[in-house]
VEXDREN-2710 file (C-alpha; in Angstrom, 1 decimal):
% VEXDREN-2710
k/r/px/py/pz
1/UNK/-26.9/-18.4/17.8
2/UNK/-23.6/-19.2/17.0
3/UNK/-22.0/-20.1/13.6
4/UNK/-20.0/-23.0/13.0
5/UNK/-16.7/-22.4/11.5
6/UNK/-17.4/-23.0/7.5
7/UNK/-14.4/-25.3/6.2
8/UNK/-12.8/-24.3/2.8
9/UNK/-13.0/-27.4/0.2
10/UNK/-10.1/-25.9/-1.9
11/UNK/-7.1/-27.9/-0.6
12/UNK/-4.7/-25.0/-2.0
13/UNK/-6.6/-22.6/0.5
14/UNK/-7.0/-25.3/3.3
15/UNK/-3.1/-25.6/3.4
16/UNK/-3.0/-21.7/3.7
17/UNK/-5.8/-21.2/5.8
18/UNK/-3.6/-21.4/9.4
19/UNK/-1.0/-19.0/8.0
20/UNK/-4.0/-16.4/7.4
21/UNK/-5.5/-16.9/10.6
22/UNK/-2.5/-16.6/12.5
23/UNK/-1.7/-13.3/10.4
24/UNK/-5.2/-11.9/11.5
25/UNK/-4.8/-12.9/15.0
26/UNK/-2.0/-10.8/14.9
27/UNK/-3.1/-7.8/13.2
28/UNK/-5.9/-7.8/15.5
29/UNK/-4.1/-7.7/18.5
30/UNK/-2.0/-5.1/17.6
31/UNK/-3.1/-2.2/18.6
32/UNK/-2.4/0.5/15.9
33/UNK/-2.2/0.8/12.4
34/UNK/1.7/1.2/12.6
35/UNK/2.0/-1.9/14.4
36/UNK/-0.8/-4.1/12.1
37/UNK/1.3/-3.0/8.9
38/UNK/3.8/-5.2/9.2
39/UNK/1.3/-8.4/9.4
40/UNK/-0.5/-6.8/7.2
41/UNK/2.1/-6.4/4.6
42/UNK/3.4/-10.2/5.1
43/UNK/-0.4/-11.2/4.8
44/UNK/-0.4/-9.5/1.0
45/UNK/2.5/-11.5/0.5
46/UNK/0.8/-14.8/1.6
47/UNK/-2.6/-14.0/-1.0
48/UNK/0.1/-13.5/-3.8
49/UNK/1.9/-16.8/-3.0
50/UNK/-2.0/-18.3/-2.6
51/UNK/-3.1/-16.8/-5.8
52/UNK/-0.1/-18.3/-7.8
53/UNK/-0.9/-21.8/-6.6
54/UNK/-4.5/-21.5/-8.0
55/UNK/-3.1/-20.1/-11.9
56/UNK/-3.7/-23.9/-13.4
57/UNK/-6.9/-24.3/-11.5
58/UNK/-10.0/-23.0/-13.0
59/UNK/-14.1/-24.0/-12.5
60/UNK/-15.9/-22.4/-9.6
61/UNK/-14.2/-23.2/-6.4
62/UNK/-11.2/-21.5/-7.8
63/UNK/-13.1/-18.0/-8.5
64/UNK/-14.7/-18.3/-5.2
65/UNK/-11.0/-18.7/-3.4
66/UNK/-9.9/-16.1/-6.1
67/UNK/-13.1/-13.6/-4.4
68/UNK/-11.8/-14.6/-0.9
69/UNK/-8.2/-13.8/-1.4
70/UNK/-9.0/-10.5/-2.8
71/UNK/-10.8/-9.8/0.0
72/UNK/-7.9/-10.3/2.4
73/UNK/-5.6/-8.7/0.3
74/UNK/-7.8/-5.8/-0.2
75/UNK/-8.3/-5.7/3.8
76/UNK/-4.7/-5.4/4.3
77/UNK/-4.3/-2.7/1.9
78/UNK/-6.3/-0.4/3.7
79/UNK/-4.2/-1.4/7.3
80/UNK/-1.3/-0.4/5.2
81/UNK/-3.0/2.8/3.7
82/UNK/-3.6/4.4/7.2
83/UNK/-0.8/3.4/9.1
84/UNK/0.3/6.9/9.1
END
């Protein structure tokens, strides 16, 4: 069975949420880690943008996006750490 596509209720992430998918359309199509580090490099810059946006919010939507966005960023890192 297939899942439905799970909607992000933070509005900060919502806005952001094409930009990261077309990022990881992009990594994933490329086919080595030279050519994902360049997405993956611009998609670190993104979470840090992202991140800032959420520094006045607080409660638990915010650590939950805050989790997410470490994620990504975290999944990027390692593209860029083995694109040697």
């Amino acid at each position: 069975m297939m899942e439905r596509d799970q909607e992000i209720e933070c509005s900060i992430c919502r806005r952001a949420n094409p930009s990261f998918e077309a990022l990881n359309h992009q990594i994933n199509q490329a086919k080595t880690p030279a050519e994902k580090a360049p997405f993956a490099q611009e998609l670190i810059q993104k979470v840090g943008a992202v991140l800032n946006e959420h520094q006045t919010s607080g409660g638990m939507l915010t650590e939950a996006c805050r989790t997410l966005l470490g994620l990504r960023r975290q999944t990027a890192e390692l593209i860029l750490k083995f694109r040697r």
